[in-house]
N, C-alpha and C positions, 0 to 999 in steps of 0.2 A: 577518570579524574574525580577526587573526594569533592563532595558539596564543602563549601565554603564555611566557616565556623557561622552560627548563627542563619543562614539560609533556610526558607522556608521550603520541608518537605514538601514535594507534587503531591497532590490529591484529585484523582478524576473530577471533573466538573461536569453533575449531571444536567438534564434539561433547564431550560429555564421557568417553565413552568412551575417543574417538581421543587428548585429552587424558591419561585417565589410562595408555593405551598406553604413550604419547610419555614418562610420568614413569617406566613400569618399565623398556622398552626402550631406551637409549640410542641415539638414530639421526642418524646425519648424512642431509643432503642432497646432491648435490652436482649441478651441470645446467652440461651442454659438455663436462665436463673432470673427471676424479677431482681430489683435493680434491690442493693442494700437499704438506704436509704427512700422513702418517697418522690419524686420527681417533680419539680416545680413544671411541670407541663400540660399541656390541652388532654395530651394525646398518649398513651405508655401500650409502645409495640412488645409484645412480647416473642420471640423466636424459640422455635426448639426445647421446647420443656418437657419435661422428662413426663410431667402430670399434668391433667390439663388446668389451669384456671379456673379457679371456683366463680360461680354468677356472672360471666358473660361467654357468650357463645364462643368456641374453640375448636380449630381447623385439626384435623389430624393427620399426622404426617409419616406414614409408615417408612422406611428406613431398614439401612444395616450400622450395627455399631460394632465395631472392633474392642475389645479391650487390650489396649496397652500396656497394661500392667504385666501379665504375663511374661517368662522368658524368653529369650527372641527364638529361640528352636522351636518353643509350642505355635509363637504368632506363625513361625516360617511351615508350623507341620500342619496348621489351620487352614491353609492353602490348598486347593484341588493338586494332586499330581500333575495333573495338565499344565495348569498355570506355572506350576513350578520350572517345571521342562520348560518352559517359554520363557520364565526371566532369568534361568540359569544363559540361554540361548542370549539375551540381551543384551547378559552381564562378558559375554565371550565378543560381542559384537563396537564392545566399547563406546557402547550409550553411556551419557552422563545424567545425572538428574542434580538440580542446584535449585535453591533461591535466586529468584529475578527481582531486584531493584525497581520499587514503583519509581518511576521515569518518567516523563512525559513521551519518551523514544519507545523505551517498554511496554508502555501502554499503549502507545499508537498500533504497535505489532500487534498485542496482545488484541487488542479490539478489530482491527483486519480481520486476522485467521478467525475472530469470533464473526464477522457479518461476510465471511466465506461459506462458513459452516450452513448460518442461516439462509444462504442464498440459496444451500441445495436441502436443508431439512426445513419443509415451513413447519413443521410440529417445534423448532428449535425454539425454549424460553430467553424473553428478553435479556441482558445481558445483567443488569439491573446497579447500573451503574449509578443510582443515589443511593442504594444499598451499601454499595462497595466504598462512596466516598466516605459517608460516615464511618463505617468500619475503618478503613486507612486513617480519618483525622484521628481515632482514638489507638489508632497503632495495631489492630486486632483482624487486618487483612495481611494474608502472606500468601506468594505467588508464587509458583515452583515453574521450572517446564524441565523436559525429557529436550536432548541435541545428541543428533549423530554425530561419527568419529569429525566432521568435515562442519559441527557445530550450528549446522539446520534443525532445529526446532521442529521436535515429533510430535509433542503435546505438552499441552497448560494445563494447570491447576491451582483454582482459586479458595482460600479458604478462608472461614472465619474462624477465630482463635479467640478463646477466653475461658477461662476457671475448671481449664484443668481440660478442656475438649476443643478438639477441632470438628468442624463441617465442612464436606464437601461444594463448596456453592457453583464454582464452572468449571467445565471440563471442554476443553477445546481441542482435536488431533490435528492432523495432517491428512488422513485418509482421504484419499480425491479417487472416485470413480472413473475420472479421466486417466491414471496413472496404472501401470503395471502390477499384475498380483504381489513380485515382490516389494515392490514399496509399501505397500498397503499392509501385509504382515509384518514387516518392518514397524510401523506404525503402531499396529498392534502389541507387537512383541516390546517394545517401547514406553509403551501405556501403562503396559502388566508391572516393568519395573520399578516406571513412575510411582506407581503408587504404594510398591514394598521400600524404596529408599525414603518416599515422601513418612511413613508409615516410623519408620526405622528413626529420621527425622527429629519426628516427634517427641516419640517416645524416649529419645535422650534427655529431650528437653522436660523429661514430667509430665507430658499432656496423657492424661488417662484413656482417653477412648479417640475412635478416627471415627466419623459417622460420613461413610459414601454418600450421604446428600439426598434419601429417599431411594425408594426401590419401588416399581411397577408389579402390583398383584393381579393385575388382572388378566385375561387370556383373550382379547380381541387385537390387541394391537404388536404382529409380529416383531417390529424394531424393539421398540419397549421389553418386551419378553424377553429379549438377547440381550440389553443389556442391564436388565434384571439377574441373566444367567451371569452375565460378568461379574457383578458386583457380589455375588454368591458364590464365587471360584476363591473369593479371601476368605472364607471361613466367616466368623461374625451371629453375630446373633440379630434376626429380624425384630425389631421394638418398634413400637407406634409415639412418634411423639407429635406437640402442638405448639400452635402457634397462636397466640389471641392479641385480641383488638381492645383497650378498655381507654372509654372517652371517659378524662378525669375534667373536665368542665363542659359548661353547656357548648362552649364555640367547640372543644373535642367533639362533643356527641353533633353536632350539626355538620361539623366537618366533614366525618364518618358519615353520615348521611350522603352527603354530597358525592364524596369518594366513591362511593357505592357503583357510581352511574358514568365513573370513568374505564376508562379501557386500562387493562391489566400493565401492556407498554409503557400508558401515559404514569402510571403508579410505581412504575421499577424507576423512572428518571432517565430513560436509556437516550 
């Protein structure tokens, strides 16, 4: 059924805390690119920047980034052979991939299968659902998932969209270790196509590059490493980007202070 003329789009509503946070500290967001204008705010989050921030300290975010630009033969030839053979295999199997409608129905789904995932990976990041509201009130979250021929839900994908780039931000499957190897490749096989139609998507739309969301370098942590190897099967070029923090008034800098001494959780809004 269409929302009703004038109806107010759903937007997840994060903690209450993070809520009342957000009402004392004034805080911009900004993801690519600092904001055009200065921001009347405490607080100016910066995401994903290509450079770091000049004069305050800046988080670095190593990554895979896709260029979209390209023709779609080169994007499809940038692909491992492996991978390829797996979403040809997908595409035979009559997986769908589509945009999900944030919903209050969608969402509820959406956040299940995500506090499924956590209940058997505890390494799994918050979901960061005051992240995700602000991005949704300004239109710049879009939600994908993968459905088999029978329209069961293989895997999500959460991004943030703006100026010209998407981010990876959550990635949620089906995979259950309680279930049969075929279903699990299934899964997989599913995943792989998600993110060449998600990809494909895009790039209709103009979005210049796909950034998988971070990639793991280092060599102690096996899960990590696999799916480092995954996000590596699309081709892509490895770039380092950042994120920084800059308090634009003293209650920003004391804020920031304070924030410091919260839990990571309590900071996503989940």
């Amino acid at each position: 059924m269409a929302a009703r003329a004038g109806a107010r789009a759903f937007v997840p509503k994060a903690s209450f805390a993070w809520r009342l946070y957000r009402r004392l500290v004034r805080t911009e967001v900004s993801f690519f690119a600092a904001p055009d204008v200065p921001p009347k705010a405490d607080v100016l989050k910066l995401c994903i920047l290509s450079a770091p921030k000049a004069c305050v300290p800046n988080y670095c975010c190593p990554t895979i980034v896709i260029d979209l630009q390209q023709p779609e033969d080169a994007l499809w030839n940038g692909i491992d052979a492996k991978s390829r053979k797996v979403i040809r295999q997908a595409m035979r199997e009559a997986i769908s991939v589509g945009d999900v409608p944030l919903t209050e129905e969608n969402w509820a789904a959406f956040r299940a299968a995500h506090e499924t995932l956590r209940s058997r990976k505890k390494n799994a990041d918050a979901l960061g659902v005051g992240q995700i509201s602000e991005l949704a009130t300004k239109g710049q979250y879009v939600l994908t998932a993968s459905r088999d021929a029978d329209g069961h839900v293989l895997s999500w994908h959460g991004y943030a969209c703006g100026r010209g780039h998407v981010r990876l931000l959550n990635t949620v499957s089906a995979i259950d270790p309680a279930r049969d190897t075929a279903w699990n490749n299934l899964v997989g096989r599913a995943n792989r196509l998600h993110h060449w139609r998600d990809m494909l998507r895009f790039r209709s739309e103009g979005i210049r590059s796909y950034d998988l969301g971070g990639v793991y370098r280092g060599s102690d942590d096996p899960e990590q490493m696999n799916i480092a190897r995954f996000k590596k099967s699309f081709g892509g070029e490895t770039v380092e980007r950042y994120d920084a923090v800059v308090p634009l008034t003293g209650k920003g800098k004391l804020a920031l202070s304070v924030l410091a001494l919260v839990s990571a959780e309590a900071r996503a809004g989940s």
